[in-house]
N, C-alpha and C positions, 0 to 999 in steps of 0.2 A: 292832790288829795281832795277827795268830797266832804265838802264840812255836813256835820251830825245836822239830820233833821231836828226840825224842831219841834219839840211835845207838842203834842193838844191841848190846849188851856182846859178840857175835861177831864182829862187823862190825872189820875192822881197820881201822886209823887210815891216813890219805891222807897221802900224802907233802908233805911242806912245800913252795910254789909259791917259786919263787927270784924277786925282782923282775929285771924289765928294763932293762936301759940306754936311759935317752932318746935318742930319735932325734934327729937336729939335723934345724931348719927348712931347708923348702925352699919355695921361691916356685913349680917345677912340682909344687905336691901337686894333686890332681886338688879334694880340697873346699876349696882354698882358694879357687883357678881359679872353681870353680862357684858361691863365697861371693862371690868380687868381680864373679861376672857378676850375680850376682842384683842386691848393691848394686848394679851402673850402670846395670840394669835397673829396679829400684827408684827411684832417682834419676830416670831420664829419665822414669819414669812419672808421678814425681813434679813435677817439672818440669811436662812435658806436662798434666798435669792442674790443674795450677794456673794453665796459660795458658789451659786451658778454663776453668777457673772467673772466671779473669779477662774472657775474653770473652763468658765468659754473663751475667758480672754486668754489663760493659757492654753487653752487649743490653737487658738486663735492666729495666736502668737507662733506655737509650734507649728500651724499647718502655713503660716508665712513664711517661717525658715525654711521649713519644707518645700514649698512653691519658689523662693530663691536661687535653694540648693537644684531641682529637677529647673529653674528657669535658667542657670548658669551653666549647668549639664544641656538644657535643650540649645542654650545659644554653642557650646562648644560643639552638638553635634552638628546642628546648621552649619557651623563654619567649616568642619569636616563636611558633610553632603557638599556643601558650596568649591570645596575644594576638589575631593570628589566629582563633581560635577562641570566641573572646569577641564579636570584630567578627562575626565568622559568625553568632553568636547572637545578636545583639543584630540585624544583618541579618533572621535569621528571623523571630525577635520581628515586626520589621518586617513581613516579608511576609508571616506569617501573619497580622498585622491588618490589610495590604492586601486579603488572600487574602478572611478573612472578610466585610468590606466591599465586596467586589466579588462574594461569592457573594449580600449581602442586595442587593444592587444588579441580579445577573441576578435574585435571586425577583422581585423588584420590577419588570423589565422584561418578565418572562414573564408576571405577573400584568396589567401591564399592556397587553401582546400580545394576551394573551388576553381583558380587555374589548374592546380594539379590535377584533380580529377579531370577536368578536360581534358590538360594534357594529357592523363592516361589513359581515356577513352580514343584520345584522337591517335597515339602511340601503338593502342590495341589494335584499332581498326587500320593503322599501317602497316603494322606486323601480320593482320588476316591479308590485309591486299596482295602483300608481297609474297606471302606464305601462296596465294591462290596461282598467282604469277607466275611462280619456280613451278609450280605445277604441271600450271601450262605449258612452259617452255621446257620442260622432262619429257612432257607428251610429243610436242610438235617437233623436237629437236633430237633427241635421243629414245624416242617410248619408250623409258624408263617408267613403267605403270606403281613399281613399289615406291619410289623417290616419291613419284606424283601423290599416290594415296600418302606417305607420309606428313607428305607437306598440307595437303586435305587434312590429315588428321589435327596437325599445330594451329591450323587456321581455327577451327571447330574448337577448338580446345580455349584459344586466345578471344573466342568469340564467345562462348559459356563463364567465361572468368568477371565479364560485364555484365551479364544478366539485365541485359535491354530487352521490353519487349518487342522495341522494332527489330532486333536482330533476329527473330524467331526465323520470318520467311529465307532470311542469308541461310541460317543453318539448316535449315529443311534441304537446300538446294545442294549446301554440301554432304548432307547426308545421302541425295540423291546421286550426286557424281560421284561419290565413295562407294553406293550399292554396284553405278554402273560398271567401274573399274572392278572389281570384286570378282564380278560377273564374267568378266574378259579371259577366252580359253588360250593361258597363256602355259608355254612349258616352264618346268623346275629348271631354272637358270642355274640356280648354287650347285644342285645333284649333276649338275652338265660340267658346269665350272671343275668340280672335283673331280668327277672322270677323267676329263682332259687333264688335270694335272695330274692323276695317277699316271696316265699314259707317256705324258712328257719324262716321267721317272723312269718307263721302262723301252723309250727307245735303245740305246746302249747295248741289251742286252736280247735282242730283236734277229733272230738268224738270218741270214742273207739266203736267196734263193739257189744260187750254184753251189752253194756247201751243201748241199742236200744231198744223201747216197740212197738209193732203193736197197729195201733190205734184204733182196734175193740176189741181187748182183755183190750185196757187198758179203754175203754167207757164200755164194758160189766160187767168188776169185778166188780166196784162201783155198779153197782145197785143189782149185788146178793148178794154184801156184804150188801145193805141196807135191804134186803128183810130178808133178814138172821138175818139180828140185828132186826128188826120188827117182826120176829116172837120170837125172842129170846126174845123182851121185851114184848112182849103178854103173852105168857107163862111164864112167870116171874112175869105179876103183874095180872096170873089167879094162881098162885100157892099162892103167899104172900097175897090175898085178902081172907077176912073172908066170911068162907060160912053161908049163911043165908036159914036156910031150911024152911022159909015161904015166900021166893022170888023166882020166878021161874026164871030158865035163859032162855035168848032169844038166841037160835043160830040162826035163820030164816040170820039175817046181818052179819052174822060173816063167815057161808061155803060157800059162794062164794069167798071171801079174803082167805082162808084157802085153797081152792079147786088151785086158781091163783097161791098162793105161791109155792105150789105144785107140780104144771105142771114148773115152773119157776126154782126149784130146778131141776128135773127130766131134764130138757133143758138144765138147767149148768154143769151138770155131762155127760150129753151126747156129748157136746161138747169139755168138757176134756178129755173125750175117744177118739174125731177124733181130728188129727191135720195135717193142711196143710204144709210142707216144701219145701223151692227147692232144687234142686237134683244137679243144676250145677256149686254150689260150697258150699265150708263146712262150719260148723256153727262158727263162731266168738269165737276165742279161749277164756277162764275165764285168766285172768288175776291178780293178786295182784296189787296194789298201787305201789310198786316198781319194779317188772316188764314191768306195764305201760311208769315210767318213763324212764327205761334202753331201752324201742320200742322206746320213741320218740328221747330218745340221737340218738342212731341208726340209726333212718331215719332222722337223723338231718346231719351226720358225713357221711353216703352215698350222698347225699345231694350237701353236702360239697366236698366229694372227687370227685362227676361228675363234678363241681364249678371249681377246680383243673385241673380234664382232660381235660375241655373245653378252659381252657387257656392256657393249654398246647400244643393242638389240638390233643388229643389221642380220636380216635375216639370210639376204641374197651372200654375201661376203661370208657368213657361217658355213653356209651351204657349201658356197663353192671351195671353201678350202678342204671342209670334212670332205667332200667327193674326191678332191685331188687326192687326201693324205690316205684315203681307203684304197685309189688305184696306183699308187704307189709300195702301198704295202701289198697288193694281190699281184704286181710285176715283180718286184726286186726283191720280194722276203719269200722266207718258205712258208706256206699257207698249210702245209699238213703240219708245221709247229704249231703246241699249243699256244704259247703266247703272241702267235703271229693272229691264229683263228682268234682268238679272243678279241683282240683288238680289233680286228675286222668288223667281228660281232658287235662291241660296243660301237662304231663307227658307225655301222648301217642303225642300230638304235636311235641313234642322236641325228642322225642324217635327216634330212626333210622338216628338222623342226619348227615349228610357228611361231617365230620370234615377236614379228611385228603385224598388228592387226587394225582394223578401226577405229582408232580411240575415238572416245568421245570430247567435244569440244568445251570450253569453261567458260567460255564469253558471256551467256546466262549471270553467272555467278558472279563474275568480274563486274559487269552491267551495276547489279545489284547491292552491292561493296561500295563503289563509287559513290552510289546514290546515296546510299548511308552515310559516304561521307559528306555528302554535300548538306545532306540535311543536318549534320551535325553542327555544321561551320554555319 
């Protein structure tokens, strides 16, 4: 503390301050008024503030229970998700050793797709080679030309079922060797085959050439044989009839019938002296009943064996039987029958046919088969 200046010894002294008489209390002083509003202001704030404090602390309290209760529920779900989440893993575990097992299982299926599709390509293109093969050997061995295109056809067929583009140029070629066979002027084999075996049904009943009668000779004998017998039983019942020598006989009606028969015998004998023949070709051999039957074996068995070369497609060996089986039947059979001409007929039809021609060769093809398969391997 700063101690009090000290007066100026000029400075006069201040008059002595008299005290005051105290006031008496009064209840309207304005700061007492203002002291008791403040305390009830004070009070109710106080108050008021401790009802706040009161029910914050029971919030307070209630939103603790609260966060208890949802903290003992969030730890029960944790421990669910955690279990949960264990199962999940232990699941994965799982399917990931399903997962890997079923990827070694597609290698395993692809690798083995993939043998088998070779193998089935390498299968196919066995099955076209061998198909082309029998082909060939149809051709060169039998010209069997329908075998061959069929077998052409299987190959083509076993070769589209791959759908390689290398195989385009194979199949072009067999499309080529299939146009050329196509193309080949070959006879109806089946409509020949069935002929001949119609024929083979109707040897059997095939007339022989010496059974054959001209039908003027055989119209003329009956009546000189009646004329013959009619004079033979004339004279037969003028010989056995008793003669009466006081009956005179009438010939006046009897020698004109006498004189006809006459000229009629004289006509048949004179016609037995001339006879007409043809000249350009021989008379129909006599045959026995078992000779007959050994002609029709015969032309049963020739027959039979042109039947044979025609499915064989020997052209030379068709030929030569149908020629024999035609001049057999123009010698031994009657050729003015109709089912002898018929036969004839169909005979010279079928005769000369073109069994076997040109074929065309497949080594091309075969060549190019190969190659495919070499590239494939």
């Amino acid at each position: 503390m700063t101690e009090p200046l000290e007066r100026p010894a000029n400075e006069p002294a201040a008059p002595p301050r008299t005290p005051r008489a105290p006031r008496a209390f009064s209840w309207r002083h304005p700061v007492l008024i203002i002291m008791m509003i403040a305390i009830a202001l004070l009070a109710w704030q106080w108050v008021d503030t401790r009802n706040e404090l009161r029910r914050t602390q029971n919030e307070f309290t209630r939103r603790l229970a609260d966060g208890d209760t949802a903290a003992k529920e969030a730890r029960a779900i944790a421990r669910q998700n955690q279990e949960t989440l264990q199962t999940l893993q232990s699941k994965t575990a799982v399917l990931e050793a399903e997962q890997a097992q079923a990827q070694g299982q597609q290698a395993a299926l692809d690798s083995l797709y993939q043998e088998f599709s070779r193998a089935r390509d390498e299968r196919t293109l066995a099955q076209a080679t061998q198909a082309v093969d029998i082909a060939s050997q149809q051709l060169q061995l039998a010209s069997n030309v329908p075998a061959a295109l069929a077998a052409l056809q299987a190959a083509d067929n076993s070769l589209a079922s791959l759908d390689r583009p290398q195989l385009i140029s194979v199949r072009k070629l067999l499309a080529r060797d299939m146009d050329r066979l196509r193309a080949l002027p070959l006879a109806d084999v089946d409509s020949m085959s069935v002929t001949l075996d119609a024929m083979l049904g109707r040897i059997d009943n095939l007339p022989l050439g010496f059974e054959h009668t001209p039908a003027k000779a055989a119209s003329a004998t009956p009546r000189s044989n009646v004329v013959r017998n009619t004079r033979r039983t004339a004279g037969t019942a003028q010989a056995s009839a008793p003669v009466a020598a006081s009956a005179p006989i009438d010939t006046s009606d009897r020698s004109p019938n006498w004189v006809g028969g006459l000229f009629s015998d004289l006509w048949d004998e004179f016609r037995e002296l001339v006879r007409i023949e043809r000249l350009d070709r021989p008379e129909p051999a006599l045959l026995s009943p078992q000779q007959a039957v050994y002609l029709r074996e015969n032309l049963r068995l020739r027959l039979l064996s042109a039947r044979l070369a025609l499915l064989q497609r020997d052209g030379k060996v068709f030929n030569e039987d149908i020629t024999q089986a035609r001049r057999w039947l123009e010698r031994y059979f009657d050729i003015d029958a109709r089912p002898v001409a018929a036969m004839i007929a169909e005979l010279k039809q079928i005769e000369g046919a073109r069994l076997s021609v040109d074929l065309p060769s497949l080594n091309e093809t075969e060549a190019a088969l190969r190659s495919v398969k070499l590239g494939s391997h």
